[in-house]
py3Dmol code that shows the C-alpha trace and the ligand (Angstrom):
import py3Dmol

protein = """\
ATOM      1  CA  UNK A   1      36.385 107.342  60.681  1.00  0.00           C
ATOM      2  CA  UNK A   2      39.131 108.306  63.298  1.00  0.00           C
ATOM      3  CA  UNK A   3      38.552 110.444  65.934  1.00  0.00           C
ATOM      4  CA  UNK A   4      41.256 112.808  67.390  1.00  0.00           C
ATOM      5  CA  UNK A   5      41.370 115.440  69.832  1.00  0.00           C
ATOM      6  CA  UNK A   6      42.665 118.904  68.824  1.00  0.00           C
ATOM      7  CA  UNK A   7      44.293 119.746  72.302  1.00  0.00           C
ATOM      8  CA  UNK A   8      47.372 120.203  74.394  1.00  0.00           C
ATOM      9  CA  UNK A   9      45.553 120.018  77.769  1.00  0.00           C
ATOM     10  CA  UNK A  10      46.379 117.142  79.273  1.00  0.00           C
ATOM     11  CA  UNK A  11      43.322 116.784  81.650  1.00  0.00           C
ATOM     12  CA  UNK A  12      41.039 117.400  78.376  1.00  0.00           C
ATOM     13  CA  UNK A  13      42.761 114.511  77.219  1.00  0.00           C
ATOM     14  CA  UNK A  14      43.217 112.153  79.958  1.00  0.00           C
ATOM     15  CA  UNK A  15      39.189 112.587  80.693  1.00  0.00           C
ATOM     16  CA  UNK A  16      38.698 111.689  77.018  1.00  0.00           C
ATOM     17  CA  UNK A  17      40.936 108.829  76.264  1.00  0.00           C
ATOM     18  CA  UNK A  18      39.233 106.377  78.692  1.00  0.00           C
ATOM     19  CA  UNK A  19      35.981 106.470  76.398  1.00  0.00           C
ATOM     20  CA  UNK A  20      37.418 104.254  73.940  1.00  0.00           C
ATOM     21  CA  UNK A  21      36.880 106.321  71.053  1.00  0.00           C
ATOM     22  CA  UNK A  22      39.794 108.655  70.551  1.00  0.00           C
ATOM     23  CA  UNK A  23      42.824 107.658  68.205  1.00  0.00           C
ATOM     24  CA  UNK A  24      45.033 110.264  68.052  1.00  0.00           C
ATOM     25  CA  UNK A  25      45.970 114.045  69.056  1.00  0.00           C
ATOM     26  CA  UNK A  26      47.228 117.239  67.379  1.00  0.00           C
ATOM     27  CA  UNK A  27      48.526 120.233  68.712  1.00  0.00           C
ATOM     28  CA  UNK A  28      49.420 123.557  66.982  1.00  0.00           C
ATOM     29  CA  UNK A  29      51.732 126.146  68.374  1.00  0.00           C
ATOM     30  CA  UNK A  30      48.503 128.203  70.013  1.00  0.00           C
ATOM     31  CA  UNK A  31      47.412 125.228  71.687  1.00  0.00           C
ATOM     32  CA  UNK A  32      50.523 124.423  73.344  1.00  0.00           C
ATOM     33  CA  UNK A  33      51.180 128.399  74.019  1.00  0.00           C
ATOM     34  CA  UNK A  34      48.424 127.842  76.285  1.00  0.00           C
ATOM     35  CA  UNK A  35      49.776 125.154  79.075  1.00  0.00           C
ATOM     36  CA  UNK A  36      52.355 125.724  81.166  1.00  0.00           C
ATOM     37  CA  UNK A  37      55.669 123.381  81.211  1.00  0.00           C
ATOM     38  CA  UNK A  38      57.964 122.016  78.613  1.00  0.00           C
ATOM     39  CA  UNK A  39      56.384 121.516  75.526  1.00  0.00           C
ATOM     40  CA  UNK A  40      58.580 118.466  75.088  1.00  0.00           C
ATOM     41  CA  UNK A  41      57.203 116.708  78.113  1.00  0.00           C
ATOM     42  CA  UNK A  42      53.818 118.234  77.482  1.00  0.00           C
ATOM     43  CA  UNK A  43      54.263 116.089  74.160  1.00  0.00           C
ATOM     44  CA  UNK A  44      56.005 112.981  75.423  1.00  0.00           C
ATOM     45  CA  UNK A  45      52.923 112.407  78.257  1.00  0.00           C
ATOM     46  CA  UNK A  46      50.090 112.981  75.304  1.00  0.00           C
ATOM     47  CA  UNK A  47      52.037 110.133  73.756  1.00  0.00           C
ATOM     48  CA  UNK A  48      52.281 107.892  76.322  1.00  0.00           C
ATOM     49  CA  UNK A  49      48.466 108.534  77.434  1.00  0.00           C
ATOM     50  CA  UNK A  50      46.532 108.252  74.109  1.00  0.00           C
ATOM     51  CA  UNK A  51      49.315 105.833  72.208  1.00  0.00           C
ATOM     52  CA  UNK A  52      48.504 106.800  68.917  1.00  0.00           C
ATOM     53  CA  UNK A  53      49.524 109.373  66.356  1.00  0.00           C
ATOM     54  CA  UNK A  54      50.335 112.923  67.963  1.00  0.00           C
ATOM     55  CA  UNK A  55      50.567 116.027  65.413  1.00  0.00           C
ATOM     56  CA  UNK A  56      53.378 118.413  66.492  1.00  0.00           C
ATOM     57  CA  UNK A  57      53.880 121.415  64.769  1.00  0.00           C
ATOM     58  CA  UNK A  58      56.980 123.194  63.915  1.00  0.00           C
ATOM     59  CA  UNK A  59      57.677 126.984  64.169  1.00  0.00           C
ATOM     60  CA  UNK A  60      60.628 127.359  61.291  1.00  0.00           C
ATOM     61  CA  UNK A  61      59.597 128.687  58.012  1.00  0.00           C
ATOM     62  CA  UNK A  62      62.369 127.563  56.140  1.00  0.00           C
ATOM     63  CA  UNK A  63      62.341 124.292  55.017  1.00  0.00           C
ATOM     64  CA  UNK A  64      65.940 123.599  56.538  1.00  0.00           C
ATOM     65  CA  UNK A  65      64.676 124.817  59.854  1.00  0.00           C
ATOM     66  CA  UNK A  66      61.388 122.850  59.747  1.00  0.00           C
ATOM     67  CA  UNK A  67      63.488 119.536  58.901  1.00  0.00           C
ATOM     68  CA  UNK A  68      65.860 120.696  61.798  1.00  0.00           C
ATOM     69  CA  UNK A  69      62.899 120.837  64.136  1.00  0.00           C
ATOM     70  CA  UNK A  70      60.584 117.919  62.478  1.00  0.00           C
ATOM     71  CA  UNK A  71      63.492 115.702  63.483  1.00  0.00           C
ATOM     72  CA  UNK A  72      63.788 116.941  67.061  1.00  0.00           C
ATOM     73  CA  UNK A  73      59.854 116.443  67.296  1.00  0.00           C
ATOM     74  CA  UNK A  74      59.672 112.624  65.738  1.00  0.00           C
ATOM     75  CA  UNK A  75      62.800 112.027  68.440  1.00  0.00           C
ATOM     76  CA  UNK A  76      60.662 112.705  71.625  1.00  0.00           C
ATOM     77  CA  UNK A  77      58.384 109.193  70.753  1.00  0.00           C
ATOM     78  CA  UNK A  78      57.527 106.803  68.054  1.00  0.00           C
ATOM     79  CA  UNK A  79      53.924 108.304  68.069  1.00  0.00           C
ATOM     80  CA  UNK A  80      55.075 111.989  66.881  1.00  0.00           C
ATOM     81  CA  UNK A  81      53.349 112.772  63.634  1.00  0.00           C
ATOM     82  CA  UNK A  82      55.764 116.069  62.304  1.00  0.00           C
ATOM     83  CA  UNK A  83      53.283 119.570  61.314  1.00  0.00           C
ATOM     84  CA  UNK A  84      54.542 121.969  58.836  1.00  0.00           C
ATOM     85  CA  UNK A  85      52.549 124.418  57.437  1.00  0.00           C
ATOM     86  CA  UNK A  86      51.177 124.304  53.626  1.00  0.00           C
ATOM     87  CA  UNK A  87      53.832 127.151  52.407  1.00  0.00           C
ATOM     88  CA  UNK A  88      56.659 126.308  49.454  1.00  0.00           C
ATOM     89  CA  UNK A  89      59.189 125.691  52.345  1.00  0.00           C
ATOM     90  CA  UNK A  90      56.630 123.048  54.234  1.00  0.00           C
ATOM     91  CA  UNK A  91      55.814 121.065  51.029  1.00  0.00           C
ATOM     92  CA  UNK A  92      59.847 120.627  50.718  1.00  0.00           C
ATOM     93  CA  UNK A  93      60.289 119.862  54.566  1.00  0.00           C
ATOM     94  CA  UNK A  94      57.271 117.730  54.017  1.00  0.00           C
ATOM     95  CA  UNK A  95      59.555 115.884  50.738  1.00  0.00           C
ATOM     96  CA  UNK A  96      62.590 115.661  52.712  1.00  0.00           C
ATOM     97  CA  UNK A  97      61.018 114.419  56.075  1.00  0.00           C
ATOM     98  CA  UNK A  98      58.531 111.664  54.397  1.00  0.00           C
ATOM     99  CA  UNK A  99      61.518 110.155  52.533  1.00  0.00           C
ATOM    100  CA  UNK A 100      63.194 109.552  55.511  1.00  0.00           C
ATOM    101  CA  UNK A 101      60.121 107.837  56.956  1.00  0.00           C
ATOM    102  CA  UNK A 102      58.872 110.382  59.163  1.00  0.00           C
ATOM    103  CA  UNK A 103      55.232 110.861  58.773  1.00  0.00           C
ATOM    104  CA  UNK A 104      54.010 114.340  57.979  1.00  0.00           C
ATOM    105  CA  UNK A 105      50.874 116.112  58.506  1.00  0.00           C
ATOM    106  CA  UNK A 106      50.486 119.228  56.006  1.00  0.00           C
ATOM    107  CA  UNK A 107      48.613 121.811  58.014  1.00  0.00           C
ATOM    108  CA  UNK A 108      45.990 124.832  57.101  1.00  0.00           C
ATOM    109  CA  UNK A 109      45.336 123.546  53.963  1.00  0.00           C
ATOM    110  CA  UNK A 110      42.302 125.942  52.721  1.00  0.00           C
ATOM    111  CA  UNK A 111      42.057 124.873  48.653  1.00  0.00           C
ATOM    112  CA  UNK A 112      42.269 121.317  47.363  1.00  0.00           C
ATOM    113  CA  UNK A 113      45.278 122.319  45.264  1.00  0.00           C
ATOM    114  CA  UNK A 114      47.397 122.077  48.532  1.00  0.00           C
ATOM    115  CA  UNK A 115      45.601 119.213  49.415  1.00  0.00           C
ATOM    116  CA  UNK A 116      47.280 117.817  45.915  1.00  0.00           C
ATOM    117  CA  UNK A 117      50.226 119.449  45.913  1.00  0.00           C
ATOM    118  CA  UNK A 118      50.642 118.033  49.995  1.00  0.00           C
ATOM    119  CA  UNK A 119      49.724 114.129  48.837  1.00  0.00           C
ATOM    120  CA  UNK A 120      52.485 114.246  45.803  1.00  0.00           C
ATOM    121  CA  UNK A 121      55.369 115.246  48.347  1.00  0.00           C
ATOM    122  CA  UNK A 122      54.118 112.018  50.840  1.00  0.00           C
ATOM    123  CA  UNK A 123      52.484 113.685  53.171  1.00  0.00           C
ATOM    124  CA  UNK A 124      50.659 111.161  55.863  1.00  0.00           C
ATOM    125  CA  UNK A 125      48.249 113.537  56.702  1.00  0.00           C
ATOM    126  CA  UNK A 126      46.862 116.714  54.763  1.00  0.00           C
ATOM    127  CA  UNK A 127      44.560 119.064  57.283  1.00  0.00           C
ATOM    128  CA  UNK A 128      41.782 121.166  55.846  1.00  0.00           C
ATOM    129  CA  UNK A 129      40.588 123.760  58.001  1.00  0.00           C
ATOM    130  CA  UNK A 130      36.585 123.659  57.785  1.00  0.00           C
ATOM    131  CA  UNK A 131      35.264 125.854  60.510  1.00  0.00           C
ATOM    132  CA  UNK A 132      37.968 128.780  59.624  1.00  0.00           C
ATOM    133  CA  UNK A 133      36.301 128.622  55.939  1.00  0.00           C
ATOM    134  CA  UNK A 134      33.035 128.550  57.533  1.00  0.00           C
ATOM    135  CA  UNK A 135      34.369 132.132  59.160  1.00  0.00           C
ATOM    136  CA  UNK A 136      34.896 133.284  55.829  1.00  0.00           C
ATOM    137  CA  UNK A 137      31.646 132.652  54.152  1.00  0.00           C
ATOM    138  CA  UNK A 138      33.147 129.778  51.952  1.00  0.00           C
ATOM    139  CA  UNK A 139      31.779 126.052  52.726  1.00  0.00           C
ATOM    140  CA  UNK A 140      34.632 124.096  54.619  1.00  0.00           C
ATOM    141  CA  UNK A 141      32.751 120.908  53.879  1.00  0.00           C
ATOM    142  CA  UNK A 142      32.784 121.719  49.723  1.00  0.00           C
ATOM    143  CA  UNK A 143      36.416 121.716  50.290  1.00  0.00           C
ATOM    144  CA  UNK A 144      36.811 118.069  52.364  1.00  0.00           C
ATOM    145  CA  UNK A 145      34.477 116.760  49.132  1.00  0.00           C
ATOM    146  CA  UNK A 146      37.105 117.923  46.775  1.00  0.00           C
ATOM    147  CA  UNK A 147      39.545 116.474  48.436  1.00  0.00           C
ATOM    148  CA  UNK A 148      38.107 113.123  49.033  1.00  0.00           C
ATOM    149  CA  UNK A 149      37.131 113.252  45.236  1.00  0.00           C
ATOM    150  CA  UNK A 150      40.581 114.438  44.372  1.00  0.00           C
ATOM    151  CA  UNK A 151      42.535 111.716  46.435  1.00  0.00           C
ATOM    152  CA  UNK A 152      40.229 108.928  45.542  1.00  0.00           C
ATOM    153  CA  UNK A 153      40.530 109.291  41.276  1.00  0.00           C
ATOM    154  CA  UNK A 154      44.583 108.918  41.783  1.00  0.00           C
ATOM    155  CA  UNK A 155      44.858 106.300  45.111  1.00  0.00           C
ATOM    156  CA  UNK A 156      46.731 108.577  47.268  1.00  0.00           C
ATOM    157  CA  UNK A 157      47.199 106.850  50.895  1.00  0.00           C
ATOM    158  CA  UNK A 158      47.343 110.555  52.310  1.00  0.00           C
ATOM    159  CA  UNK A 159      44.885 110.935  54.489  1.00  0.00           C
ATOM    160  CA  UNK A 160      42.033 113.683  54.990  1.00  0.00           C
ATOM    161  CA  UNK A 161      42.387 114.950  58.555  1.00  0.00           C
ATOM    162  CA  UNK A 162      39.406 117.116  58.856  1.00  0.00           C
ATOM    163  CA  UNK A 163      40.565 120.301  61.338  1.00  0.00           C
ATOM    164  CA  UNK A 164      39.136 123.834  62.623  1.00  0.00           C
ATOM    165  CA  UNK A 165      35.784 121.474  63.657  1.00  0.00           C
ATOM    166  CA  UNK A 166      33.095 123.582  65.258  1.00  0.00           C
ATOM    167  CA  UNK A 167      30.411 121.577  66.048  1.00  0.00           C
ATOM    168  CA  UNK A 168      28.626 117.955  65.248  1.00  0.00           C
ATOM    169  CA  UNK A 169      27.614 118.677  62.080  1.00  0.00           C
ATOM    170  CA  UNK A 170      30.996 118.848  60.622  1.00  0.00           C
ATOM    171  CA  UNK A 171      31.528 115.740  61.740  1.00  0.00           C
ATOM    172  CA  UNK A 172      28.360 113.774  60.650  1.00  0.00           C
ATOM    173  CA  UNK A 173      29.330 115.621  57.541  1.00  0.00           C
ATOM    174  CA  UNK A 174      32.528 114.408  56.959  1.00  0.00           C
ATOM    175  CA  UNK A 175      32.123 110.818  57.910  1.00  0.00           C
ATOM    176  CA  UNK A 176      29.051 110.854  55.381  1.00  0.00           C
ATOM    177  CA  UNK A 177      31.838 111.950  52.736  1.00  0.00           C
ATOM    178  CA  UNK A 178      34.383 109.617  53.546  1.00  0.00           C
ATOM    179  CA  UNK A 179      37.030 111.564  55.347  1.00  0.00           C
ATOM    180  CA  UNK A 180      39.466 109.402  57.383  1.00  0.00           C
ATOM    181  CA  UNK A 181      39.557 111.371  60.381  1.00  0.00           C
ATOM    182  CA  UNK A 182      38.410 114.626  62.512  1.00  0.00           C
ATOM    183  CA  UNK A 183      39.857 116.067  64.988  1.00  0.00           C
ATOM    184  CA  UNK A 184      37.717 118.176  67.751  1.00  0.00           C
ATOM    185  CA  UNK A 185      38.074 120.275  70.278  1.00  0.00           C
ATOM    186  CA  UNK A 186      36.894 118.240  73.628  1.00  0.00           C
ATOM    187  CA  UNK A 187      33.549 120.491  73.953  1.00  0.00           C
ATOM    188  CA  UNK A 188      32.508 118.943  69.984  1.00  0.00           C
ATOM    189  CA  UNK A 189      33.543 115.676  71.476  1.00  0.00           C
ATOM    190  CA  UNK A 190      31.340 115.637  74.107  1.00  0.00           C
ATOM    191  CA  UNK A 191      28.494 117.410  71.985  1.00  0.00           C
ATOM    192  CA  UNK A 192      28.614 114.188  69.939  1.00  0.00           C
ATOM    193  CA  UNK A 193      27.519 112.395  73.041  1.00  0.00           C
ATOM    194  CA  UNK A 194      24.198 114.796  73.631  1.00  0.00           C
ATOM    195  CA  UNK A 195      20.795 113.660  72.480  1.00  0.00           C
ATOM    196  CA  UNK A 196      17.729 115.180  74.782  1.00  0.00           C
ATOM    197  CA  UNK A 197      15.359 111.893  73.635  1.00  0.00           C
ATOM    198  CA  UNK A 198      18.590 109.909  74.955  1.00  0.00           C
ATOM    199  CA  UNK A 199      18.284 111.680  78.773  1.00  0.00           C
ATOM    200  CA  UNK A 200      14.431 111.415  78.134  1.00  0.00           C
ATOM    201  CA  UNK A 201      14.663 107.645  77.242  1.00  0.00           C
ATOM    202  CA  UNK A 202      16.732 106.750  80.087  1.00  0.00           C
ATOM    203  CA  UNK A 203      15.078 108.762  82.985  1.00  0.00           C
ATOM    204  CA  UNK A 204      11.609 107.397  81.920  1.00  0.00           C
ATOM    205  CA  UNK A 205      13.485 103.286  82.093  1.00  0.00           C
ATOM    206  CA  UNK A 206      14.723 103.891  85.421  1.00  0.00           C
ATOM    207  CA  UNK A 207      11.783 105.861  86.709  1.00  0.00           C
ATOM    208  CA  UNK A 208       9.137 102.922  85.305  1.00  0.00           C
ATOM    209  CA  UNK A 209      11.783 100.041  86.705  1.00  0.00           C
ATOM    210  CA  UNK A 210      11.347 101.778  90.161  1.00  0.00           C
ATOM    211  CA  UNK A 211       7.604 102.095  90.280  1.00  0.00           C
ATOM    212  CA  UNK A 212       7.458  98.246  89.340  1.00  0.00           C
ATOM    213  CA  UNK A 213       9.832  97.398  91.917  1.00  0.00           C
ATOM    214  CA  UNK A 214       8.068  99.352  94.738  1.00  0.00           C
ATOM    215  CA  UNK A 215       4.830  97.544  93.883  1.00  0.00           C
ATOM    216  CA  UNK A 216       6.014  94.464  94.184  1.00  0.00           C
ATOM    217  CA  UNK A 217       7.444  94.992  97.284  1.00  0.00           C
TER     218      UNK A 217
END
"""
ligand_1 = """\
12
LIG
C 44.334 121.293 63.478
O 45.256 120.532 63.492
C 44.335 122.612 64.141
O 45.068 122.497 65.337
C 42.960 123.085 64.529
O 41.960 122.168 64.148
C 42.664 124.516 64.257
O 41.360 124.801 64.706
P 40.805 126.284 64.933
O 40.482 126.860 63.602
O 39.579 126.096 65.769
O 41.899 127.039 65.649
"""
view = py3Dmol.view(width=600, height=400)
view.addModel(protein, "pdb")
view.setStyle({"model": 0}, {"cartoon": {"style": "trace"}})
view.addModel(ligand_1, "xyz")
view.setStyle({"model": 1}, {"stick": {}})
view.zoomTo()
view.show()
């Protein structure tokens, strides 16, 4: 399963990309809000640091606007990966920007009807948003199964980008059901890192290694 970071912060980002284990970014219009700069440049450096695919959402609700703006986005580097919103207008800028071989990820998908409806206009990515169901008292991870079940039965090569993580278990979760990627918020990141018996394990090593080597001495 892929691993992306759901960020705009370029430190966040720079700190996490040396681990190895990170294959892509997305964005959304709130997380960019919050640096300060050109959001173009903001986007162009995430691309050049993590060199993989980098979600960037447009703000247009009509689907001439968001193919307007989906082709400004893909322009700034190879790596762009165009965001429109699940609405009517998004699943046609999502038709009209796939066919020109643009790759689109479908965004706040909440029922696995979008999901559907997302994969049949070429989407590259559809994004389910678990933890904002979670909010709701509905089970974000019922939803990813649907999906997975849904997208398996016809072949679709969309793929399930698993968003609005909150913690480790929606990852273990969604890696147990298949889903091609999550992307996380750098805190979930490094909470997949955490294990007390780990930090246990490793103090009591190079505690027993010293005592052995002071002996001998
Ligand atoms: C995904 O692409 C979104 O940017 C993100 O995961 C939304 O997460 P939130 O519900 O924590 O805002």
């Amino acid at each position: 399963m892929k691993l992306f970071i759901d960020s705009g912060n370029l430190k966040e980002i720079e700190s996490l990309v040396p681990l190895g284990i990170i294959d892509g970014i997305t964005t959304n219009p709130s997380l960019l809000a919050k640096e300060p700069g050109d959001y173009k440049q903001i986007l162009k450096k995430i691309c050049q640091i993590v060199q993989g695919p980098t979600s960037a959402e447009v703000v247009a609700t009509d689907a001439e606007g968001m193919i307007r703006e989906g082709r400004e986005l893909a322009a700034i580097d190879d790596h762009i990966v165009v965001k429109v919103p699940f609405t009517r207008e998004g699943v046609k800028a999502c038709k009209a920007l796939s066919s020109e071989g643009t790759r689109v990820n479908v965004t706040l998908i909440f029922s696995p009807a979008q999901a559907l409806l997302a994969a049949k206009v070429g989407a590259t990515y559809v994004s389910p948003f678990v933890g904002r169901l979670d909010d709701i008292a509905t089970s974000g991870m019922n939803l990813i199964s649907e999906i997975v079940e849904i997208f398996e039965n016809y072949q679709f090569t969309t793929e399930i980008l698993v968003a609005s993580t909150r913690g480790p278990m929606h990852i273990i979760e969604a890696a147990r059901m298949g889903a091609d990627i999550c992307t996380c918020p750098a805190k979930v990141i490094d909470a997949l890192f955490n294990h007390p018996l780990t930090d246990i394990g490793l103090a009591n090593f190079l505690k027993d290694w010293e005592t052995a080597q002071s002996v001998r001495a």
